[in-house]
C-alpha positions, -999 to +999 in steps of 0.1 A: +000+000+000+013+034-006+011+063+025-004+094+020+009+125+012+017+149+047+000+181+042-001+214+063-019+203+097-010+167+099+011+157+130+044+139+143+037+145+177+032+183+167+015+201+137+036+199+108+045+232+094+050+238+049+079+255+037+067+257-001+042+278-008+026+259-045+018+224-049-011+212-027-034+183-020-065+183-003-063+220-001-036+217+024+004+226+013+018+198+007+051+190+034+090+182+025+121+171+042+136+201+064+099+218+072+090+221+108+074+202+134+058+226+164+068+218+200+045+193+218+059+191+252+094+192+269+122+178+253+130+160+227+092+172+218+107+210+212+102+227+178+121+212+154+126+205+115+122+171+094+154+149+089+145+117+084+148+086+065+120+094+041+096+075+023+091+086-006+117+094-038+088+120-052+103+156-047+094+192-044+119+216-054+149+188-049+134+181-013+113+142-008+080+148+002+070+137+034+046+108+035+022+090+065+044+067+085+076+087+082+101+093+109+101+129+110+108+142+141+142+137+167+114+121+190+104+095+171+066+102+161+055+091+126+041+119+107+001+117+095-011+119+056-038+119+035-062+092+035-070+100-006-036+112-019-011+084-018+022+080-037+051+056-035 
């Protein structure tokens, strides 16, 4: 099965925060490798940005777009998707 795509407003642990400002799904921006994840509690949950093992090989501007299921935060919460987007 592929994972959806991590928009604007999904989680890993915290909201996940866009860095592009073009290509969307679901009306949401869609989220990349280096984008932010808010704070969520003490640390490791402080704000922080995606650097991960990603998912997927599909790119934004030379960035992988984060998918459902990736490890995108130092804390080790698995980032949310799109349950009508998907890509492998």
């Amino acid at each position: 099965l592929m994972p959806g795509v991590s928009r604007d407003n999904d989680k890993a642990g915290g909201d996940l925060i866009p860095s592009q400002s073009t290509v969307k799904v679901d009306d949401e921006l869609v989220i990349v490798d280096g984008d932010g994840v808010a704070g969520h509690g003490i640390a490791p949950h402080i704000p922080q940005t995606i650097s991960a093992d990603l998912n997927s090989t599909v790119s934004i501007g030379g960035k992988n777009i984060v998918v459902a299921g990736d490890d995108a935060d130092i804390c080790g919460e698995l980032a949310t998707g799109s349950t009508t987007v998907k890509i492998g």
